[in-house]
C-alpha positions in Angstrom: 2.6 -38.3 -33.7 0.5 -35.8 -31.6 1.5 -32.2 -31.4 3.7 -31.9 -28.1 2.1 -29.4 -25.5 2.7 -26.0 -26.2 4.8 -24.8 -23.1 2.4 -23.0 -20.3 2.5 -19.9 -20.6 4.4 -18.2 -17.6 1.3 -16.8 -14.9 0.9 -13.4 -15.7 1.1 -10.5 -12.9 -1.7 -8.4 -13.0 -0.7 -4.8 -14.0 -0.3 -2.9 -11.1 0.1 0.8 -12.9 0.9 3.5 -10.5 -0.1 7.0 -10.7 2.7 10.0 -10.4 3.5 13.2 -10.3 6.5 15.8 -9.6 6.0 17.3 -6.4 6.8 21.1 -7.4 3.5 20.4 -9.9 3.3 18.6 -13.4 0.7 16.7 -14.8 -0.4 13.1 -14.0 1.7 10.3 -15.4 1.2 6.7 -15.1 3.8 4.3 -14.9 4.2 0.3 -14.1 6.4 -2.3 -14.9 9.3 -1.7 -12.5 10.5 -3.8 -9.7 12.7 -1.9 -7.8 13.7 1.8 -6.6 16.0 2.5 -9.4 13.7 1.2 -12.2 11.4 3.2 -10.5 12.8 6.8 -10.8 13.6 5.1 -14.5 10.0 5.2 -14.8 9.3 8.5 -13.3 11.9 10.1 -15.5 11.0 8.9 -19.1 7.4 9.8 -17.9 8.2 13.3 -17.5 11.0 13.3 -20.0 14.2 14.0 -16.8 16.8 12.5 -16.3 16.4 10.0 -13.3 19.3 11.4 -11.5 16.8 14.7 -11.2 15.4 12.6 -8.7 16.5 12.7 -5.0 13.5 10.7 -3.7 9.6 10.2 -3.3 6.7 10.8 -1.1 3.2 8.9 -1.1 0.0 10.2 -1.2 1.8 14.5 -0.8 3.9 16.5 -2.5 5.2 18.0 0.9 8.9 17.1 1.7 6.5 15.0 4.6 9.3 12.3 6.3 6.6 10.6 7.4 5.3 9.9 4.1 8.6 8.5 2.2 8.8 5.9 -0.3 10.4 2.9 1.3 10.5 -0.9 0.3 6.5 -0.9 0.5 4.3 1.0 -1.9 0.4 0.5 -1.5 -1.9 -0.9 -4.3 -3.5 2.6 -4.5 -0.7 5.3 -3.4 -0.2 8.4 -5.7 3.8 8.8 -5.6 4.9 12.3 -6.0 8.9 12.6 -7.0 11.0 15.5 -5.4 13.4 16.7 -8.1 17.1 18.3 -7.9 16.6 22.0 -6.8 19.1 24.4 -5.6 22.9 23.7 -4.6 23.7 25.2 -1.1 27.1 25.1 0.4 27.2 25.4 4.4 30.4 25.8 6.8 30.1 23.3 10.0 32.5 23.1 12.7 31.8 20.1 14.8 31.7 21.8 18.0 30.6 18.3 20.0 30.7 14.9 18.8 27.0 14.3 17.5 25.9 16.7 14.6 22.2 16.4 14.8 21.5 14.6 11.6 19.9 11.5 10.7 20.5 10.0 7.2 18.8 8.0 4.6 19.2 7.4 1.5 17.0 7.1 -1.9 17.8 3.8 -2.9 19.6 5.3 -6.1 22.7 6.4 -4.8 21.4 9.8 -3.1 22.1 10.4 0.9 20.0 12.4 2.1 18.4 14.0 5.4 15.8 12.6 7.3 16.0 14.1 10.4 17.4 17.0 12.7 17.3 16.8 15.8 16.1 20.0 18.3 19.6 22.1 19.8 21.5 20.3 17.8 24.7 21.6 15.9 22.8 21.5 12.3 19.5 22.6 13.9 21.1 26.2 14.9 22.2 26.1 10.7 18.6 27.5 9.0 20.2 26.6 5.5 20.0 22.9 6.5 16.8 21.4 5.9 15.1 18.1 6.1 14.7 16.6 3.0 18.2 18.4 1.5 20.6 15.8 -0.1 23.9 15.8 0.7 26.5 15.5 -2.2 29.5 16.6 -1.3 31.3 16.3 2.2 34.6 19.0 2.2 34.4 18.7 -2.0 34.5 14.8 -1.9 31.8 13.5 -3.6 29.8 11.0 -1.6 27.3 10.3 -4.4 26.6 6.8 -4.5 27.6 6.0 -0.8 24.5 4.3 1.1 23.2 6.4 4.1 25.6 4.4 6.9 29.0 4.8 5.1 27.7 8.9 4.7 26.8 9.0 8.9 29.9 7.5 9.6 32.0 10.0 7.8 30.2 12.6 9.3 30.6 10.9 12.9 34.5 10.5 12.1 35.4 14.2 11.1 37.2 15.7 13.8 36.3 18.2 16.3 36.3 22.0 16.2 37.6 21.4 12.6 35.4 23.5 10.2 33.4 21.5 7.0 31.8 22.3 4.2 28.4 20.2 3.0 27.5 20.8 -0.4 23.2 20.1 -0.1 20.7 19.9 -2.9 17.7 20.6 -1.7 14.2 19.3 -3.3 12.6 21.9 -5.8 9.3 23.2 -3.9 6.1 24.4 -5.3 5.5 27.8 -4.4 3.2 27.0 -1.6 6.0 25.5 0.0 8.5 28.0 -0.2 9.4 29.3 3.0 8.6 26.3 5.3 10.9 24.4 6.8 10.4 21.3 8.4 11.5 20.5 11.2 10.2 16.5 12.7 12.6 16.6 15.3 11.2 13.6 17.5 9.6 11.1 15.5 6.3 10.1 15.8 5.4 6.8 14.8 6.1 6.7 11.3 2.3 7.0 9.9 1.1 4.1 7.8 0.9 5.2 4.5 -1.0 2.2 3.1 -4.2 2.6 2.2 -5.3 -1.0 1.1 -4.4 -4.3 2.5 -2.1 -5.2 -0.4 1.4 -3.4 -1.3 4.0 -3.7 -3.7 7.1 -4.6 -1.8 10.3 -3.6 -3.4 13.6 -5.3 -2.9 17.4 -3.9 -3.8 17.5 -7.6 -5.3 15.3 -9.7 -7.0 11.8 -8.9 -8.2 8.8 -6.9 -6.5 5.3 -9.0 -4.9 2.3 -8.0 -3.9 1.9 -9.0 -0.5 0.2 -8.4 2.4 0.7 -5.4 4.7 3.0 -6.0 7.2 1.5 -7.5 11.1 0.8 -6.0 13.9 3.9 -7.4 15.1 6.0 -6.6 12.3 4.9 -2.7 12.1 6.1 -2.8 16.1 9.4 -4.8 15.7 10.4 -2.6 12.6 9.5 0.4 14.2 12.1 -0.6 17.2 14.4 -1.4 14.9 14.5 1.8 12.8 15.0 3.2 16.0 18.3 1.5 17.0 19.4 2.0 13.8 18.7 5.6 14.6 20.8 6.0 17.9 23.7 3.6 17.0 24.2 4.4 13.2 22.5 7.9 12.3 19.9 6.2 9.8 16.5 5.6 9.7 15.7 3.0 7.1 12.3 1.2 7.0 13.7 -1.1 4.3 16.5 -2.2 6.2 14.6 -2.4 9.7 11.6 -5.0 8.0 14.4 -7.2 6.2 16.1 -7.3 10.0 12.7 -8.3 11.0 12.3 -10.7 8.3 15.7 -12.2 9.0 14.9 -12.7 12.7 11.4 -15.0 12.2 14.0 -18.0 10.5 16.3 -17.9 13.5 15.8 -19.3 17.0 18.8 -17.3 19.0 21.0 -14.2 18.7 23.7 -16.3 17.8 21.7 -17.8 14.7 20.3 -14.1 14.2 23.7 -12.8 14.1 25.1 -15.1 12.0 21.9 -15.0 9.1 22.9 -11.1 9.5 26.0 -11.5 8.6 25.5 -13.6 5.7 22.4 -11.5 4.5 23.8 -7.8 5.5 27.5 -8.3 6.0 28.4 -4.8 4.5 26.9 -3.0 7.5 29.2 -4.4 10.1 26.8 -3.8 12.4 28.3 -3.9 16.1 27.9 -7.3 18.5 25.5 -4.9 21.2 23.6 -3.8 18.8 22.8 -7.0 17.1 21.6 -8.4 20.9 19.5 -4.7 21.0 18.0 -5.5 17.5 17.1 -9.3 18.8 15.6 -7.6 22.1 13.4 -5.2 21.0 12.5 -7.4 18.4 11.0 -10.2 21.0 9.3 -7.7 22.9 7.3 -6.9 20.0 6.8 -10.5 19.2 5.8 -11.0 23.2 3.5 -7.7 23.0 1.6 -8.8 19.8 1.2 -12.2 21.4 
C-alpha cells in the first residue's frame, strides 16, 4: 500500500529575536522565543546570567526609568527592551494625613507592584525618597510581593488615617548619568506610542503571543480613556488591562452584555457597577470620534 502522508508540519513562526539590554549598562543580548511577560524576564535573565526576580520591569527603546516608555502587552517588531534591575532597599514612614496618597500603581507582570505615578502636592510627592519607577515590597513588613497592582492600591486606599506606615521600596539600579534625577510625570500626557513599525508582538497573561497589527485609531483613544478611569477609580494605570477592556467591549452590544463578558473575562477585579457604565461611555465616544 502507499506510504500514508507524513503529518504537515505545524506553520512555523518566523523568529522574531529581540534585542536587550540592562538599563544601568551591559552589553547587547538577543533573546526570542518567549510568549509572555514572565518568560520574558526568563529570557532577559539567563541572557545576562540574573536571576529574573532582579528584574522589576522594562522600558522600550531607553534606559531612562521613562513611564511613558514601559513595556506593556505590546512590544514592536523592532523595539530595543532595556530591563531595570533590583537596586537599593529604602524604608519610608507615611502618615496618611488625607484619604488619597498620591500614588498610582502598576505592576510588572511578574509579581512586582510598582510606581507609575505621583501626583503634584500630594502626600507622597512632599516624600523626596519616593520615586517613580520604585517598587513597593513591603507595606508595614507584610510582604505584598506577588499581589497585582489593584489588590496593592487598595491596601494603600484602606489604611487608616493619621496612622503612620512604613513602605519598604526597591528602587531600579541607575546608570550614573541618571543618578540624581528624579522623575516626576505628574499629569500624564498621552502615553507616547512607542511602536515603531506597523507590526507588534502582543503579549497575553494567558495563552501564546501574535504578531498583529498596531492597535486603531480608535483603539489607541478608547484605551487611553480607559487607562484613565482605571486611574481615578482604582489607582492603576494598566495599558494591558485598558486594551483587553477594549477588546471585550467590540463583541458586546450593551453595558449589560459588556458587564456581563467582564465579569466572566476579569471577574477578579470586581470592578464597581459606575465604573463599568464609565468604561462603556468613554469607550463609545471614541468609537463615535473615530467614526
Amino acid at each position: 500500500p502507499a506510504p500514508s502522508e507524513p503529518p504537515a508540519a505545524p506553520r512555523a513562526r518566523p523568529r522574531l529575536v529581540f534585542r536587550t539590554q540592562l538599563a544601568h549598562g551591559s552589553p547587547t543580548g538577543k533573546i526570542e522565543g518567549f510568549t509572555n511577560v514572565r518568560e520574558l524576564y526568563a529570557k532577559i535573565a539567563e541572557a545576562f546570567g540574573i536571576a529574573p526576580t532582579e528584574i522589576l520591569f522594562c522600558t522600550l527603546n531607553s534606559h531612562k526609568v521613562d513611564m511613558q516608555k514601559l513595556l506593556g502587552g505590546q512590544i514592536g517588531l523592532e523595539d530595543f527592551i532595556f530591563a531595570h534591575v533590583r537596586g537599593e532597599t529604602k524604608e519610608v514612614e507615611v502618615t496618611k494625613t488625607e484619604d488619597a496618597l498620591g500614588l498610582t500603581i502598576t505592576d510588572n507582570g511578574a509579581g512586582y507592584a510598582f510606581i507609575k505615578r505621583i501626583k503634584e502636592g500630594s502626600i507622597i510627592n512632599r516624600i523626596e525618597a519616593v520615586c517613580v519607577g520604585d517598587s513597593i515590597e513591603a507595606i508595614n513588613d507584610h510582604s505584598i510581593v506577588g499581589c497585582r497592582h489593584y489588590e496593592v492600591a487598595k491596601m494603600l486606599r484602606e489604611l487608616p488615617k493619621s496612622q503612620p506606615f512604613t513602605l519598604r521600596l526597591v528602587q531600579p539600579k541607575r546608570a550614573f548619568d541618571m543618578i540624581g534625577q528624579r522623575s516626576r510625570s505628574s499629569k500624564c500626557p498621552v502615553e507616547a506610542k512607542v511602536t515603531s513599525g506597523r507590526e507588534t508582538l502582543r503579549l497575553r497573561s494567558g495563552g501564546a503571543a501574535t504578531v498583529e497589527e498596531a492597535p486603531s485609531e480608535f483603539e489607541e483613544e478608547a484605551s487611553q480613556k480607559v487607562d484613565d478611569l482605571l486611574e481615578s477609580y482604582m489607582g492603576i494605570r494598566d495599558p494591558e488591562l485598558a486594551s483587553t477592556m477594549v477588546e471585550t467591549s467590540k463583541k458586546t452590544v450593551s453595558v449589560q452584555e459588556f458587564a456581563r463578558c467582564l465579569d466572566s473575562v476579569l471577574g477578579e477585579f470586581a470592578f464597581p457597577d459606575e465604573f463599568v457604565v464609565e468604561v462603556w461611555a468613554a469607550i463609545s465616544e471614541a468609537r463615535e470620534a473615530c467614526g
